[in-house]
N, CA and C atoms as an extended XYZ file, in Angstrom:
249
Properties=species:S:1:pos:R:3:atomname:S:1:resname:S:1:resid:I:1 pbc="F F F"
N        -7.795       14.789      -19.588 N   UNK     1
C        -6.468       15.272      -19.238 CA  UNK     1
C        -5.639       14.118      -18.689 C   UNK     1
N        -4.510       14.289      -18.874 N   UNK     2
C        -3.429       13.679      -18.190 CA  UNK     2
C        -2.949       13.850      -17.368 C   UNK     2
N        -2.462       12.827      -15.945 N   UNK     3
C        -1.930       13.249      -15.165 CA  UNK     3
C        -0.780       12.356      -14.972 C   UNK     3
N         0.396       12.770      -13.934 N   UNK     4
C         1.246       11.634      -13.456 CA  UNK     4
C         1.153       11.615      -12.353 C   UNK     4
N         1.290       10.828      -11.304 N   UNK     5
C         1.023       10.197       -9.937 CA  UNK     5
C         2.578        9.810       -9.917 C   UNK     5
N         3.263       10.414       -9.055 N   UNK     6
C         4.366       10.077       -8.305 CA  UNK     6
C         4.474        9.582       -6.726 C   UNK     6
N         4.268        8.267       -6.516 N   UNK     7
C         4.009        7.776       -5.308 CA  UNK     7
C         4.854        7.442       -4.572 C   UNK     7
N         5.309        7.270       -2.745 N   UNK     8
C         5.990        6.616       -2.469 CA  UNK     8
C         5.015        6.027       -1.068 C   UNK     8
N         5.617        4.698       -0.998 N   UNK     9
C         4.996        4.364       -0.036 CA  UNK     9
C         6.267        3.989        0.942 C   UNK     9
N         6.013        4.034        1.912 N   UNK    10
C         7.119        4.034        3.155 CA  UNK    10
C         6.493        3.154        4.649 C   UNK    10
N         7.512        2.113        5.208 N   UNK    11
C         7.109        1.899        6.220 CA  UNK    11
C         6.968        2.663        7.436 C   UNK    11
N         5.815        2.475        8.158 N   UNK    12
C         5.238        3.696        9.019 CA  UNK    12
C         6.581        3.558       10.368 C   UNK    12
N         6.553        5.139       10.520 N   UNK    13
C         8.076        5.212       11.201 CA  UNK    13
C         8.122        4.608       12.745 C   UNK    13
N         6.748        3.801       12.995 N   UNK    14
C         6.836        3.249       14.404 CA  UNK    14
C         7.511        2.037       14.746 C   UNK    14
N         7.358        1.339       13.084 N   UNK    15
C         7.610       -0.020       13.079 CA  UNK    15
C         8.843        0.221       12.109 C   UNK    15
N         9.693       -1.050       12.819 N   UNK    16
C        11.511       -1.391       12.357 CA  UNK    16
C        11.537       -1.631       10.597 C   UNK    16
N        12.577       -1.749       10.426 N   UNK    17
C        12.482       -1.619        8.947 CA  UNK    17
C        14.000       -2.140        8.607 C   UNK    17
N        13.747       -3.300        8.744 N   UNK    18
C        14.922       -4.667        8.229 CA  UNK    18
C        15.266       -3.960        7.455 C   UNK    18
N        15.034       -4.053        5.884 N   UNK    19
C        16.009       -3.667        5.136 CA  UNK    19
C        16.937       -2.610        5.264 C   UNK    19
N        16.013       -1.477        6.068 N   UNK    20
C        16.880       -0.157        5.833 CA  UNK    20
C        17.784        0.005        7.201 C   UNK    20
N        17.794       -1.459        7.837 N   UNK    21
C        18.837       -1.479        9.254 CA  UNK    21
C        19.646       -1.805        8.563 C   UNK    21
N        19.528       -3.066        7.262 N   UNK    22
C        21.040       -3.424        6.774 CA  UNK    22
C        21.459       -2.533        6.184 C   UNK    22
N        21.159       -2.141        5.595 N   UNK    23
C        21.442       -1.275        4.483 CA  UNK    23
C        22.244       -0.133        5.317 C   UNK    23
N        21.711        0.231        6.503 N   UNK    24
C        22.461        1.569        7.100 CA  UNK    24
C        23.726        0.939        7.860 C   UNK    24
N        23.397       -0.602        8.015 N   UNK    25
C        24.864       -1.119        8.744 CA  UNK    25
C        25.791       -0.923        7.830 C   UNK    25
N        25.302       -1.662        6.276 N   UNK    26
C        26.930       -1.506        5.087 CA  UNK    26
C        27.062       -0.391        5.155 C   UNK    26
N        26.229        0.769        5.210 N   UNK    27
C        26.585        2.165        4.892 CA  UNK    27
C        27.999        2.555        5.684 C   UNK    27
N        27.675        2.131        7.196 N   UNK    28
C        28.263        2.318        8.594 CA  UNK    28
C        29.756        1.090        8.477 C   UNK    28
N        30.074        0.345        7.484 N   UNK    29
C        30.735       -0.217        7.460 CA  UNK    29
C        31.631        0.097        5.976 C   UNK    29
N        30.566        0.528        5.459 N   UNK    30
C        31.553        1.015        4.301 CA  UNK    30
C        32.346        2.903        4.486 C   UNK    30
N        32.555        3.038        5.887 N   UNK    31
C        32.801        4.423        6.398 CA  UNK    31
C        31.825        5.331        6.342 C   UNK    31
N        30.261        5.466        5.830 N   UNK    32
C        29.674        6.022        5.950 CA  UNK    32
C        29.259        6.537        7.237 C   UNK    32
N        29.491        6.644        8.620 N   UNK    33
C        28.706        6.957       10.032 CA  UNK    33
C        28.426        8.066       10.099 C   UNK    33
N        27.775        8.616        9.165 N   UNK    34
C        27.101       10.230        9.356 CA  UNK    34
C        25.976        9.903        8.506 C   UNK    34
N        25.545        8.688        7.971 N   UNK    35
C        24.469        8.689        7.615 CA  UNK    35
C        23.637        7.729        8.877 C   UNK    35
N        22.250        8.369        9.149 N   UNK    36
C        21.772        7.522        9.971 CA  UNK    36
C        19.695        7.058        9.352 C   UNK    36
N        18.883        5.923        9.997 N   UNK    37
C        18.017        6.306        9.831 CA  UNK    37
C        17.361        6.003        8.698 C   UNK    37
N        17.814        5.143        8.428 N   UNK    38
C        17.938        4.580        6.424 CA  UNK    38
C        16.316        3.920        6.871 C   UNK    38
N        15.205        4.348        5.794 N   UNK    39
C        14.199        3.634        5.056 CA  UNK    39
C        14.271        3.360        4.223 C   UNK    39
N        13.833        1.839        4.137 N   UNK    40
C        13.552        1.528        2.453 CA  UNK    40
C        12.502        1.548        2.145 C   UNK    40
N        11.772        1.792        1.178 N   UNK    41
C         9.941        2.147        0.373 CA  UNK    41
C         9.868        1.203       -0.673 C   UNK    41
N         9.160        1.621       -1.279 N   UNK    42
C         8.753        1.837       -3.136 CA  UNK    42
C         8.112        2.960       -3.708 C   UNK    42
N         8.791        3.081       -4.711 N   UNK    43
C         8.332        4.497       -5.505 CA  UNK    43
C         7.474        3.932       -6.812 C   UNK    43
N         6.791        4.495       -6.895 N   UNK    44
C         5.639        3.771       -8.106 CA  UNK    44
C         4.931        5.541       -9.095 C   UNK    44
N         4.966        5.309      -10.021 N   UNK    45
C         4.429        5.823      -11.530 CA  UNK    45
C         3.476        5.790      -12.047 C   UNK    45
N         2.506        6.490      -12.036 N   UNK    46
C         1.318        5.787      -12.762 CA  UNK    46
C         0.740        7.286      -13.511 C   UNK    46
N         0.352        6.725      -15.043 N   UNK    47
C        -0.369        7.851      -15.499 CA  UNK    47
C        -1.738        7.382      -15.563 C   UNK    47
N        -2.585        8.923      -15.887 N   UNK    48
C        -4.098        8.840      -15.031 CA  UNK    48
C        -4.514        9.673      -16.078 C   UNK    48
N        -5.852        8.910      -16.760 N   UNK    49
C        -6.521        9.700      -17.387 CA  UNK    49
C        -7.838       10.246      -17.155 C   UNK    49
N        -7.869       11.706      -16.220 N   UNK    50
C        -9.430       12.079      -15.731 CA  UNK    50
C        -9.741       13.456      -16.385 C   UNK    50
N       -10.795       13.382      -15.996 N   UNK    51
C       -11.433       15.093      -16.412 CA  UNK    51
C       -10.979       16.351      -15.484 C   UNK    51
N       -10.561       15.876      -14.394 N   UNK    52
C        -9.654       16.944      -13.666 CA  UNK    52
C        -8.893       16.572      -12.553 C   UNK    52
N        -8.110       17.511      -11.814 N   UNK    53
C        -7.094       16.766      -10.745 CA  UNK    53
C        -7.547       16.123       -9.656 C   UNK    53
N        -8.923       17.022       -9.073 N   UNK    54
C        -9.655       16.206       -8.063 CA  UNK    54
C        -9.947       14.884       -8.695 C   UNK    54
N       -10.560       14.449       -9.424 N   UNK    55
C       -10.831       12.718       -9.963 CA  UNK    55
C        -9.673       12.273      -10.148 C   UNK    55
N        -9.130       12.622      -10.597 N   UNK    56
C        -7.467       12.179      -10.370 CA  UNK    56
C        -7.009       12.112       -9.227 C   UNK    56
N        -7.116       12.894       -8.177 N   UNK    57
C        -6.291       12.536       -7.025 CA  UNK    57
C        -7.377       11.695       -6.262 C   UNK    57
N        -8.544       11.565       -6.528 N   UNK    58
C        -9.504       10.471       -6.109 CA  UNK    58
C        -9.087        8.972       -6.391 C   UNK    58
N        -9.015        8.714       -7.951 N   UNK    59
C        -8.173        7.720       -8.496 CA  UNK    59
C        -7.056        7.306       -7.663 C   UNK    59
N        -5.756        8.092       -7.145 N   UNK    60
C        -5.007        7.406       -7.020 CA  UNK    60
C        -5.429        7.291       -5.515 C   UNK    60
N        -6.085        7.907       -4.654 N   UNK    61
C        -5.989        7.495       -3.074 CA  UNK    61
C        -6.762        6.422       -3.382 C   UNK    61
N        -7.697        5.878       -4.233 N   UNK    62
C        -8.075        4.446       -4.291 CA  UNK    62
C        -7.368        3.474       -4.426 C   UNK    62
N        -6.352        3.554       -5.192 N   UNK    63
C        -5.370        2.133       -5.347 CA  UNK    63
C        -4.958        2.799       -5.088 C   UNK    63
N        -3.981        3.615       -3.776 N   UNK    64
C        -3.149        2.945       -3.038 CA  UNK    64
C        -3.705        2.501       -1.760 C   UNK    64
N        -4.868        2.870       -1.928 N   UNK    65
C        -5.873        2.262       -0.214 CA  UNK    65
C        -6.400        0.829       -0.510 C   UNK    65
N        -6.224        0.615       -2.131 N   UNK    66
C        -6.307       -0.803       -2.183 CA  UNK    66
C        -5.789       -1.628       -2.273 C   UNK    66
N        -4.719       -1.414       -3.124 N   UNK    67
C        -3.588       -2.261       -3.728 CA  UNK    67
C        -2.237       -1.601       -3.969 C   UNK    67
N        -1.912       -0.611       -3.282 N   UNK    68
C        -0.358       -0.610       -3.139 CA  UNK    68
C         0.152       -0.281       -1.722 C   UNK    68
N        -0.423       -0.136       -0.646 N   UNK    69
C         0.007       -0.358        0.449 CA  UNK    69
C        -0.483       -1.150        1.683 C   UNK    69
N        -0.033       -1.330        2.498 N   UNK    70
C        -0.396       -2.431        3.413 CA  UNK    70
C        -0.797       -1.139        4.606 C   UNK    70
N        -2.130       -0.799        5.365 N   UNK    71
C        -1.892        0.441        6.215 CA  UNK    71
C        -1.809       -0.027        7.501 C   UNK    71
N        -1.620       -1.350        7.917 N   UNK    72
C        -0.988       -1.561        8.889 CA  UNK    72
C         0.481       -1.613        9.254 C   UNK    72
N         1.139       -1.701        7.792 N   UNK    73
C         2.723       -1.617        8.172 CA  UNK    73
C         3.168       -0.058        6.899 C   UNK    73
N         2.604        0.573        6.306 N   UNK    74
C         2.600        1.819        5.017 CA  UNK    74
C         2.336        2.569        5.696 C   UNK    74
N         2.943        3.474        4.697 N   UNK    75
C         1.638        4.890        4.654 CA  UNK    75
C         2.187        5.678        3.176 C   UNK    75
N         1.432        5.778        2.547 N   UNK    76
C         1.776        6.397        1.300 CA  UNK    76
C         1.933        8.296        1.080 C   UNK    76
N         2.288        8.879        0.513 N   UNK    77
C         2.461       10.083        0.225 CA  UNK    77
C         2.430        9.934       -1.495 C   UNK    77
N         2.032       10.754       -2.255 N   UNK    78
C         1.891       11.176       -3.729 CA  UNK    78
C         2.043       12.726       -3.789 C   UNK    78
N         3.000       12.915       -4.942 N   UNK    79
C         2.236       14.199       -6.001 CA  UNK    79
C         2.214       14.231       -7.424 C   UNK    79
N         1.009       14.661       -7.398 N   UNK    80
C         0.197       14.595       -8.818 CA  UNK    80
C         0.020       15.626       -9.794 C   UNK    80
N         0.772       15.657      -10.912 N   UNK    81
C         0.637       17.092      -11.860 CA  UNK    81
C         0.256       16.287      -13.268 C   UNK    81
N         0.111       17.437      -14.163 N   UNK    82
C        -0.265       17.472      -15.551 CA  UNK    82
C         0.954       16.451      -16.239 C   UNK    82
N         0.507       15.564      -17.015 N   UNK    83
C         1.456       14.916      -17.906 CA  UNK    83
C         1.012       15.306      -19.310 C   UNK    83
């Protein structure tokens, strides 16, 4: 079966997050001041070919516990359906 893995990984909300300070300053400068709180991530795609969703959702908590987030400064979230 096929699956798709829709991932995002996000910096963990304890620690600051440069980009998404600038980013909320232009917001705040381009008249936006009702937006507050800006994170920036990465969103990542991946299709998965297993025999069912559990091995599949096994699959992906492996790479991203290996190679797509950092879990000292991450933390990832996914959802995973039929492709």
């Amino acid at each position: 079966m096929k699956f798709i893995a829709e991932i995002d990984v996000m910096p963990l909300k304890a620690l600051l997050d440069p980009q998404g300070k600038a980013v909320g300053m232009t917001l705040t400068g381009l008249g936006y001041s009702d937006v507050q709180n800006v994170r920036i991530g990465k969103h990542i795609t991946l299709e998965i070919e297993a025999t069912n969703k559990e091995k599949a959702m096994t699959i992906v908590n492996e790479i991203c516990s290996k190679t797509l987030h950092n879990p000292i400064m991450e933390g990832f979230e996914y959802d995973l359906h039929e492709g």
